[in-house]
C-alpha positions as CSV (number, residue, x, y, z in Angstrom):
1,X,5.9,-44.2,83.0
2,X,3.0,-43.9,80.9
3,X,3.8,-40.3,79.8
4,X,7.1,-41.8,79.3
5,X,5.8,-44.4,76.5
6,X,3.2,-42.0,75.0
7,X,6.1,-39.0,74.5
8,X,8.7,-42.0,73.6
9,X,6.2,-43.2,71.0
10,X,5.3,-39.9,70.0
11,X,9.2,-38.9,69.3
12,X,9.5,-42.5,67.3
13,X,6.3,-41.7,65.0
14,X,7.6,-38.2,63.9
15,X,11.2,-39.5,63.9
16,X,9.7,-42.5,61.2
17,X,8.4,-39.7,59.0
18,X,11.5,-37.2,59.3
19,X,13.8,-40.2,58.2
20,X,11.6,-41.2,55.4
21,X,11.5,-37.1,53.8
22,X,15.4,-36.3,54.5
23,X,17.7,-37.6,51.6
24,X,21.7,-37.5,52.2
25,X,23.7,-36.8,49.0
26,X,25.0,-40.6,48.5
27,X,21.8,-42.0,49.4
28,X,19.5,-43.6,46.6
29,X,16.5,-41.8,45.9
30,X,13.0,-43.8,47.6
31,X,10.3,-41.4,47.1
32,X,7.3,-42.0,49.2
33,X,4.5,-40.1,47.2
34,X,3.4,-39.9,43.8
35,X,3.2,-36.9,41.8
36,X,2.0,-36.0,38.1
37,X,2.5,-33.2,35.6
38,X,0.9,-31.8,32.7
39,X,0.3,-28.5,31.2
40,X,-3.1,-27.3,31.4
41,X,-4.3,-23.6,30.6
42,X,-0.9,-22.7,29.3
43,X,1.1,-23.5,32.6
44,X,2.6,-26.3,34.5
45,X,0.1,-28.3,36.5
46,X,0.9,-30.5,39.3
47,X,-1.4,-33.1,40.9
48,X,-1.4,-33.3,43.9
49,X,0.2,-30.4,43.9
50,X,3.2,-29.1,47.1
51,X,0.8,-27.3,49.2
52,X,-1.4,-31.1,49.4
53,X,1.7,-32.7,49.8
54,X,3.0,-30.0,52.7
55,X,-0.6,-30.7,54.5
56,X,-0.8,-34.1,54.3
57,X,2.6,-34.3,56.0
58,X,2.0,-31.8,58.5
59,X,-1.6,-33.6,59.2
60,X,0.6,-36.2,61.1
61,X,1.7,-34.4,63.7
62,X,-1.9,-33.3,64.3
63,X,-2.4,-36.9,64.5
64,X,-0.2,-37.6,67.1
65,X,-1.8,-34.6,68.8
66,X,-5.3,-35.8,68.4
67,X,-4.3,-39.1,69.6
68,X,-2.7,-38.2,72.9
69,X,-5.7,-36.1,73.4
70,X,-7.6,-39.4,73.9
71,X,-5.4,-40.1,77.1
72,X,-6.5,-38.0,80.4
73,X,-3.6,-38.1,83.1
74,X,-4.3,-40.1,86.0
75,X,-4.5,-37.5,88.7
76,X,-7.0,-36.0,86.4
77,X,-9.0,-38.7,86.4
78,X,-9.0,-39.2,90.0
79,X,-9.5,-35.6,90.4
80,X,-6.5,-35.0,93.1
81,X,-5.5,-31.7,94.0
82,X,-4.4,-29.4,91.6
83,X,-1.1,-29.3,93.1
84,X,-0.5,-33.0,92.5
85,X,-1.2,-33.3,88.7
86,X,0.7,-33.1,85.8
87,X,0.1,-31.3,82.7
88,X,-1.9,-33.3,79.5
89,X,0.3,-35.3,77.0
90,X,-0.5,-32.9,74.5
91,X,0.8,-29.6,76.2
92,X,3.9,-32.3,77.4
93,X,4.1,-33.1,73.7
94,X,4.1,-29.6,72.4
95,X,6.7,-28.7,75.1
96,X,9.0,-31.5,74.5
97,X,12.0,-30.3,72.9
98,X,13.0,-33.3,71.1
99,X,9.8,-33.3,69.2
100,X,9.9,-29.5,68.5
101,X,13.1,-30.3,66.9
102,X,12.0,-33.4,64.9
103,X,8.9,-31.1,63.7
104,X,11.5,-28.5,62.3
105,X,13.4,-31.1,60.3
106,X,9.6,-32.2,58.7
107,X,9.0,-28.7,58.1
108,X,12.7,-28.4,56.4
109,X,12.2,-31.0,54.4
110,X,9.2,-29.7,53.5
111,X,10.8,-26.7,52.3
112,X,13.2,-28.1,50.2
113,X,11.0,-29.9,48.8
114,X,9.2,-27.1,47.6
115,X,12.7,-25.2,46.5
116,X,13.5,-29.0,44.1
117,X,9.9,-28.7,42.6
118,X,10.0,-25.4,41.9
119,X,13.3,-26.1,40.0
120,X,11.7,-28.9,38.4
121,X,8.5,-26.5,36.9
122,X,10.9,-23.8,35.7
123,X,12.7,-26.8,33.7
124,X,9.7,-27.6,32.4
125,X,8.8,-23.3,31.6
126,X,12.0,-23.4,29.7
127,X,9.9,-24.5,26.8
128,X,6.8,-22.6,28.0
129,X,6.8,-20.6,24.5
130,X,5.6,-23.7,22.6
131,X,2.1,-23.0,24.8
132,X,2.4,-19.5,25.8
133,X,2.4,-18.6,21.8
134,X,-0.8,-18.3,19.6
135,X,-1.0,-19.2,15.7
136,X,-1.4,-15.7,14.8
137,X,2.0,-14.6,16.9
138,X,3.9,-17.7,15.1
139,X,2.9,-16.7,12.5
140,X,3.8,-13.4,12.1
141,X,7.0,-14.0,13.4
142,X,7.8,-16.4,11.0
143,X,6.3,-14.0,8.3
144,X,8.7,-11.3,9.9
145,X,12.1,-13.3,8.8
146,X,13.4,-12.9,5.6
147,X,11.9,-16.7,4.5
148,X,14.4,-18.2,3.1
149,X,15.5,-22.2,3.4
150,X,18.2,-21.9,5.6
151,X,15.7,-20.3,7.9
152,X,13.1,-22.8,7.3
153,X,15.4,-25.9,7.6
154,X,16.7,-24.3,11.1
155,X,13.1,-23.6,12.5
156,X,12.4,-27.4,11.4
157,X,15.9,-29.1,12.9
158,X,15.0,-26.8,16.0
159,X,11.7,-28.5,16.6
160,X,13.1,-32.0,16.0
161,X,16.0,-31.3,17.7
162,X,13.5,-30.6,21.0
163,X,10.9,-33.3,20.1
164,X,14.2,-35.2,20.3
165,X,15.0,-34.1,23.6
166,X,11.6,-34.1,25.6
167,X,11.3,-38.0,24.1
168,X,14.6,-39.2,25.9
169,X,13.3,-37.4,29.5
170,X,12.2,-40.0,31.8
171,X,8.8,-40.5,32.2
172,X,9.4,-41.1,35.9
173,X,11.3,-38.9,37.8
174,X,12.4,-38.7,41.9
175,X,11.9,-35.2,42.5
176,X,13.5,-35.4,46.1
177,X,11.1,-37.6,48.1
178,X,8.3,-37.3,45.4
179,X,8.0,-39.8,42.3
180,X,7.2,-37.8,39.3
181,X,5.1,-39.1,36.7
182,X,6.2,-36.6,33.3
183,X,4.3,-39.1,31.0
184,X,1.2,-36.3,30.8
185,X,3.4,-33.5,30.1
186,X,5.8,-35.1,27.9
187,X,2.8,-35.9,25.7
188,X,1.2,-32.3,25.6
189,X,4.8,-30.9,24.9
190,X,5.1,-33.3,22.1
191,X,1.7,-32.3,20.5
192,X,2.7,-28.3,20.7
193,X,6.1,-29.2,19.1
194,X,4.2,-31.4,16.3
195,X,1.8,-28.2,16.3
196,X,4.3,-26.0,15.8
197,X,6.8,-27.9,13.2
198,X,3.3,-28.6,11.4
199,X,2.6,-25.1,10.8
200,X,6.2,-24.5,10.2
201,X,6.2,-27.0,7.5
202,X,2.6,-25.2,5.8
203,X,3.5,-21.9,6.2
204,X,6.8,-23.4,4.2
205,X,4.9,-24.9,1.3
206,X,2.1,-21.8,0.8
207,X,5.4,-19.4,0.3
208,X,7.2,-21.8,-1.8
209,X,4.1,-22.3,-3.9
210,X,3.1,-18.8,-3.9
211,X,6.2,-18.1,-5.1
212,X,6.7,-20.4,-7.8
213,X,2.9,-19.5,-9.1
214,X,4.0,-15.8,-9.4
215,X,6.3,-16.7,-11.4
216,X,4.4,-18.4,-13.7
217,X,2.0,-15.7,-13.4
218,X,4.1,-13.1,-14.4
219,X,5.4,-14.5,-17.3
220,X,1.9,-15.5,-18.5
221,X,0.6,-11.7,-18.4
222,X,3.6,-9.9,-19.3
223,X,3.7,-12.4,-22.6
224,X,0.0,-11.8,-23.4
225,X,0.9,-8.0,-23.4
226,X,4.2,-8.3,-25.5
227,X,2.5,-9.8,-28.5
228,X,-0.1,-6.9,-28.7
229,X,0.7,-5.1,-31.4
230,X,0.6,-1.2,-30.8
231,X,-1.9,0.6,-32.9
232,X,-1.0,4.5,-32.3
233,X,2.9,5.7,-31.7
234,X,1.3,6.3,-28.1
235,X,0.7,3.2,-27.6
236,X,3.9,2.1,-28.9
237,X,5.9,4.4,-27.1
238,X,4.1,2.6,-23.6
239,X,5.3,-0.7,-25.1
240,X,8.9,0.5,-25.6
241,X,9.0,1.5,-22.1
242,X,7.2,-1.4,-20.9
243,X,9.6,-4.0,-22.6
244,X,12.6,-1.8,-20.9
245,X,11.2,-2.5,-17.8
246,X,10.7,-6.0,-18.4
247,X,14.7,-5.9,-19.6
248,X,15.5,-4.4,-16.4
249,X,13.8,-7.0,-14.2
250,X,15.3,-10.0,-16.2
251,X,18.3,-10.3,-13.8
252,X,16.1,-9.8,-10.7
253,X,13.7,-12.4,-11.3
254,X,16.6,-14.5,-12.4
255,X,18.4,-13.9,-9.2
256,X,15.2,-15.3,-7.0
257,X,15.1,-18.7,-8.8
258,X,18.2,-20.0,-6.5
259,X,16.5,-19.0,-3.2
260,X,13.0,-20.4,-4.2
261,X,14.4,-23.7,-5.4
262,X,16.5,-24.0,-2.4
263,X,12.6,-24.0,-0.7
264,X,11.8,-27.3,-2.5
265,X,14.8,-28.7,-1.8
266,X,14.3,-28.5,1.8
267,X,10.3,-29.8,1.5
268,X,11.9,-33.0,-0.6
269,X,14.5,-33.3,2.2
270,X,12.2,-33.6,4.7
271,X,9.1,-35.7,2.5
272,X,6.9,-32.8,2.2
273,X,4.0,-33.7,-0.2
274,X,4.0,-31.5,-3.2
275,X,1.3,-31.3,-5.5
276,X,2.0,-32.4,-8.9
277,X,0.7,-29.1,-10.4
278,X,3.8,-27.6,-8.3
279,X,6.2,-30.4,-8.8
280,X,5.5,-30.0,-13.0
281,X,6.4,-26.0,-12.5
282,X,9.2,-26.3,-10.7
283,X,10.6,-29.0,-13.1
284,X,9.9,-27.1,-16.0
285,X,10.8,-23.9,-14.9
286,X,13.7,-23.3,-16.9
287,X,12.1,-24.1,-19.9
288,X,9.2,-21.8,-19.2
289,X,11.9,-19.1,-18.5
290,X,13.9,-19.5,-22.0
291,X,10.6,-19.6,-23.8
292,X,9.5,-15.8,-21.6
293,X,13.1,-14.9,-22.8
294,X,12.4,-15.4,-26.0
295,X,9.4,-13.9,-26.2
296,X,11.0,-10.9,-25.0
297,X,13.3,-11.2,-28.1
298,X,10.6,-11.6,-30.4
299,X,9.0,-8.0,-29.0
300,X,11.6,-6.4,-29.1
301,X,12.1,-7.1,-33.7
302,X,8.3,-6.5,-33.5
303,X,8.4,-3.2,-31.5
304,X,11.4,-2.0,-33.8
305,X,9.7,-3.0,-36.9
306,X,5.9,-1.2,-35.7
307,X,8.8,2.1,-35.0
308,X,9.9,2.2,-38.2
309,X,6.3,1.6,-39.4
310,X,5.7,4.9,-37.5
311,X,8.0,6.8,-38.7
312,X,7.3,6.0,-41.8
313,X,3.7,7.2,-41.7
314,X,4.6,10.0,-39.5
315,X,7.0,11.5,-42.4
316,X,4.1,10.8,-44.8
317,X,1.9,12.6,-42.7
318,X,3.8,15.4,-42.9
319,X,4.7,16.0,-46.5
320,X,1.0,15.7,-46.9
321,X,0.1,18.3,-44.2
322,X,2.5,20.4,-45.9
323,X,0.3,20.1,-49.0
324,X,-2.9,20.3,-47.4
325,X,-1.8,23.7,-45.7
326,X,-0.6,24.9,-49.2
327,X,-4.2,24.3,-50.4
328,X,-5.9,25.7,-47.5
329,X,-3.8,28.9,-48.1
330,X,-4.9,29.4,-51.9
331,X,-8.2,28.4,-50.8
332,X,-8.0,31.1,-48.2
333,X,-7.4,33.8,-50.7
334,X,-9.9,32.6,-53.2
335,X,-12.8,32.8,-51.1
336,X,-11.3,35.7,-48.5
337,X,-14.5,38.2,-48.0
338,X,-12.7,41.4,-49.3
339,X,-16.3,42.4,-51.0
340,X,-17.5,46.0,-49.5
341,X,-20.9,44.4,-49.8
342,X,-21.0,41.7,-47.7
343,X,-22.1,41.5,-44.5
344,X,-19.6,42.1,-41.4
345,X,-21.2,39.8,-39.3
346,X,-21.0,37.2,-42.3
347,X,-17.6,37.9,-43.1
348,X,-16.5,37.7,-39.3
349,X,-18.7,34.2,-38.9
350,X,-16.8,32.8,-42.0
351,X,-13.4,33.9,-40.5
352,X,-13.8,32.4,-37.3
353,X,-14.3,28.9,-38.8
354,X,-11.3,29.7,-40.8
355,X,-9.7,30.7,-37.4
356,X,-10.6,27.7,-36.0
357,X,-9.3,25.6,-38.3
358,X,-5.6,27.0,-38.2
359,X,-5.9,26.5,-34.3
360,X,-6.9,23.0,-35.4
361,X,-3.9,22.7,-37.7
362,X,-1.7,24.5,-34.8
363,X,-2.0,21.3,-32.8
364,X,-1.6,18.6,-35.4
365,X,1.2,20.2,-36.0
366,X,2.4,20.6,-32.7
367,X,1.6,16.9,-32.1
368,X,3.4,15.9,-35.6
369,X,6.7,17.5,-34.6
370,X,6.6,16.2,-30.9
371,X,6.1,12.4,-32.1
372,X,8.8,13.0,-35.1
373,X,11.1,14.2,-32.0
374,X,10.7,10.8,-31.1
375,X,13.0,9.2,-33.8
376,X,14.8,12.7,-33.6
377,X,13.8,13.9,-37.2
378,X,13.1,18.3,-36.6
379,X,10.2,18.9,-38.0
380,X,10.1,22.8,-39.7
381,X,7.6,25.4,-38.5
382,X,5.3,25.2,-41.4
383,X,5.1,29.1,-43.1
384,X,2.5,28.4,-44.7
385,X,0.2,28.0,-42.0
386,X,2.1,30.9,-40.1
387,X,1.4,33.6,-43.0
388,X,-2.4,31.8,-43.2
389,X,-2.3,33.1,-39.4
390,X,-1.6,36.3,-39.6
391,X,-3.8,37.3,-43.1
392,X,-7.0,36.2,-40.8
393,X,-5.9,38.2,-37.8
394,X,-5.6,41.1,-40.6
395,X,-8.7,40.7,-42.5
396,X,-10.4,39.8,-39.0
397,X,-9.6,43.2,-37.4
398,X,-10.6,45.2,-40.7
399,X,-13.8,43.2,-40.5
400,X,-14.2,43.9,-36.7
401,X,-13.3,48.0,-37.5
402,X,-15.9,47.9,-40.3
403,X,-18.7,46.3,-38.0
404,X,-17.7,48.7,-35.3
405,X,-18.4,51.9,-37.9
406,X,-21.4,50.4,-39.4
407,X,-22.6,49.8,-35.7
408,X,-22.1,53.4,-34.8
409,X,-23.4,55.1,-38.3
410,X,-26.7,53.4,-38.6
411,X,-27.4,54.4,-34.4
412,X,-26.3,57.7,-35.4
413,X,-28.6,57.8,-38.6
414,X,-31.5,56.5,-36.4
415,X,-30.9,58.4,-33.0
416,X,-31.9,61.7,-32.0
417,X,-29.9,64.0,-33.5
418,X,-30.1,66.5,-30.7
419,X,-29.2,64.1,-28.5
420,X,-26.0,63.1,-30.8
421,X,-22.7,63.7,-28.8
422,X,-21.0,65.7,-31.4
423,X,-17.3,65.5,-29.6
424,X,-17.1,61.5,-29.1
425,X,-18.6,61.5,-32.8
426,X,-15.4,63.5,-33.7
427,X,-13.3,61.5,-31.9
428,X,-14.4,58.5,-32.9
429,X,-15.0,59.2,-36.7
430,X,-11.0,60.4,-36.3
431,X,-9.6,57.8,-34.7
432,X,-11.1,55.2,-37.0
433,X,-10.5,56.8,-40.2
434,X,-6.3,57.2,-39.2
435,X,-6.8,53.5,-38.5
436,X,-8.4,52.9,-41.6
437,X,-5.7,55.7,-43.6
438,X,-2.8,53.6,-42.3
439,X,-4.3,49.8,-43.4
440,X,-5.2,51.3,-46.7
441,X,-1.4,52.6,-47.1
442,X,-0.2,49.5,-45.9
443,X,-2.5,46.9,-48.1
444,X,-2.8,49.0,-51.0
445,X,-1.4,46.7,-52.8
446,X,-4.2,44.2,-52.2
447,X,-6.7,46.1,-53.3
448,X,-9.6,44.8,-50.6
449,X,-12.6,46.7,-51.8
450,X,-14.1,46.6,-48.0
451,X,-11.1,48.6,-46.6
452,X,-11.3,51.0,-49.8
453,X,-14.5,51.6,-49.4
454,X,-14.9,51.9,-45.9
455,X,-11.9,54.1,-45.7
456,X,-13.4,56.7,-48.3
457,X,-16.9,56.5,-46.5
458,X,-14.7,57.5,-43.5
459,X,-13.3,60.1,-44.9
460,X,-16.6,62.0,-46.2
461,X,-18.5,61.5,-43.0
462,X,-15.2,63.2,-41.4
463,X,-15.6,65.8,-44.3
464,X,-18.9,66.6,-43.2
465,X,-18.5,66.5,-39.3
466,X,-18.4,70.5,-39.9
467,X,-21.7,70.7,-41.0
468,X,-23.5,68.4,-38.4
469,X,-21.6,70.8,-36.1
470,X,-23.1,73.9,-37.7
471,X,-26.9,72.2,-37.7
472,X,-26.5,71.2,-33.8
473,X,-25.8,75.2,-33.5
474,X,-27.9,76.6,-31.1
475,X,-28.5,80.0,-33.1
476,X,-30.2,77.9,-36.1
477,X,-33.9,79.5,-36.5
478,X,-36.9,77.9,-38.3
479,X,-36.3,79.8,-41.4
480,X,-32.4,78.2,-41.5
481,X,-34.3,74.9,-41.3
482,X,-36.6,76.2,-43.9
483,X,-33.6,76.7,-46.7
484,X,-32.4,73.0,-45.6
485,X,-35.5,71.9,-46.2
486,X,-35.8,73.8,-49.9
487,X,-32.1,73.0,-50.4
488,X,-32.8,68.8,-49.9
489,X,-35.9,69.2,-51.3
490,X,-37.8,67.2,-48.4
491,X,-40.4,68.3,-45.8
């Protein structure tokens, strides 16, 4: 009988705790432990959480173990025979099949009540982005959208939308047989969602007001550089092309007022604080976008006015080049070295500088007709300074031929004479005196006294190339040189 009453009271004990875990569908919920959640370390927390829950429920069948260990059967204690006792209330307990089947509905509803709060944390890790994302990665996505209001005012509704939402979940909750307490993790959901929607709302005003400053800022510098008036056509040509560009981008800037404005709008429809340095641009920015407008206008008279201004001073410029380069001509052939005295050296030094100069005037001229081309006025070739080109490339190369047969004369006249190479003499002497026969024919009328003179000096020296032949004759004896000698009257 006792075994009886310990296993009945056994059976009743479990049976207590089986009815008060199992829930039927139409029964009300009457939890029988407390349970709260949070969100610590970026995931859902849970204190006590299942795995306490599952022991401390299973710890009562250990109980009833424990206890029944307490109890020795009676034959045991009178120590009869083996044959006449009966096994321990635990071992009767463990083998009892009603038990065994009470403990498997404990550990089912165990089970399932694992399988409900595991539903219950992924409802809660439907919002786990608002904790799993940093600033930086909100950021940047945010950044990565095209930033406009629509966008804005949706990322804002979102958030209040959800802030919405989390408020109206109960703050207790029967999760099965367990009484949730969500007050701690509706809290910490509600300050990652005012988080969020707070950096939402700054990231909103830094690109609004960045936006409406570079405005401002671009007016402000592209006016200071309009009413600088250009000083060289270069520099007035850059400011042509610079006010085109500024023509072109009218429209586009225009076209971003709408989408910036819309920006504001959606910081005054939600109480955004707005500095009054902000709130003054915004409300004057039409004003301050007629006055950039007319700014524009007023370059664009000034620029036309500082073109014609150019062009006027360019065509001045080259009337009087054409003057000067008349005047350097006559100059030219006033003090051109045609004396058969002077110096080649001198006369090449002075012709260089001349040289120089026409290279000089070579490239104001060049740069005259390119910024005429401008204003598409053709600027002649000037054939003055043409014809001043070639008369120094003329006289230069009779200098350079003179220089080359004084060179050679006075190294002949103070050489060796036995070492003189009679042939490259010849051919030398020849070659320059047909150049010299053919520049007298052609500038005869000029009547340069170098080229006459040079060219009749030529022509003896090549009269006498004979005689330096004979002398350099091997079969001249001493009394030869003696009649020379008599005949020059010299020692």
């Amino acid at each position: 009988m006792l075994a009886t009453a310990f296993l009945t009271s056994a059976r009743n004990s479990l049976t207590m705790v089986s009815s008060a875990l199992h829930r039927e569908a139409d029964m009300a919920a009457a939890p029988i432990l407390v349970m709260e959640s949070d969100i610590k370390n970026r995931q859902v927390i849970l204190n006590p959480d299942m795995d306490a829950i599952a022991n401390l429920l299973s710890s009562n069948i250990d109980r009833v173990h424990n206890i029944l260990e307490q109890f020795p059967r009676i034959a045991n204690k009178m120590k009869l025979p083996k044959e006449q006792q009966s096994h321990p209330f635990p071992k009767v307990f463990r083998d009892d099949s009603e038990c065994r089947g009470i403990i498997r509905n404990i550990e089912a509803e165990i089970k399932h009540e694992r399988e409900e709060i595991d539903g219950y944390v992924s409802f809660w890790n439907s919002h786990r982005a608002l904790w799993e994302t940093s600033e930086s990665e909100f950021t940047k996505r945010v950044k990565s959208t095209p930033m406009t209001a629509d966008i804005f005012e949706a990322s804002i509704e979102y958030y209040s939308t959800m802030a919405d939402d989390i408020s109206f979940v109960d703050a207790i909750s029967h999760v099965y047989f367990i009484l949730m307490n969500q007050n701690y993790i509706k809290n910490t959901i509600l300050d990652w969602i005012e988080k969020w929607q707070a950096l939402n709302i700054k990231i909103l005003v830094n690109h609004s007001f960045s936006l409406i400053r570079s405005i401002y800022r671009y007016m402000r510098r592209n006016e200071r550089k309009l009413i600088l008036v250009p000083r060289t056509l270069k520099e007035s040509l850059a400011s042509k092309e610079f006010f085109e560009q500024l023509i072109e981008d009218v429209p586009i800037r225009q076209a971003t007022f709408p989408p910036m404005l819309e920006l504001f709008g959606v910081l005054d429809k939600y109480q955004v604080d707005i500095l009054d340095e902000i709130r003054q641009k915004v409300l004057g920015l039409n004003n301050a976008w007629q006055h950039y407008l007319k700014k524009l206008a007023e370059a664009d008279e000034m620029l036309d006015n500082n073109r014609e201004e150019f062009k006027k001073i360019l065509l001045q410029q080259a009337e009087k080049f054409k003057i000067i380069l008349k005047e350097f001509l006559d100059d030219f052939y006033l003090k051109l070295p045609t004396s058969a005295n002077i110096n080649p050296k001198i006369a090449l030094k002075f012709l260089k500088i001349i040289a120089l100069k026409v290279e000089d005037c070579f490239k104001f001229e060049e740069s005259l007709m390119r910024d005429l081309s401008v204003f598409n006025v053709n600027q002649p070739e000037s054939v003055d300074l043409r014809k001043l080109e070639a008369e120094v490339k003329i006289v230069q190369n009779i200098w350079d031929l003179i220089l080359d047969w004084q060179t050679s004369w006075e190294g002949w006249k103070k050489g060796n004479f036995w070492k003189i190479n009679i042939n490259e003499m010849e051919d030398f002497a020849l070659s320059l005196y047909k150049e010299f026969s053919i520049l007298s024919k052609k500038f005869y009328d000029r009547h340069w006294e170098m080229l006459e003179v040079t060219t009749k000096n030529l022509d003896s020296f090549r009269r006498t190339l004979p005689l330096i032949t004979a002398l350099k004759n091997t079969c001249m004896r001493e009394r030869h040189w003696n009649r020379v000698r008599d005949v020059l009257q010299v020692e």
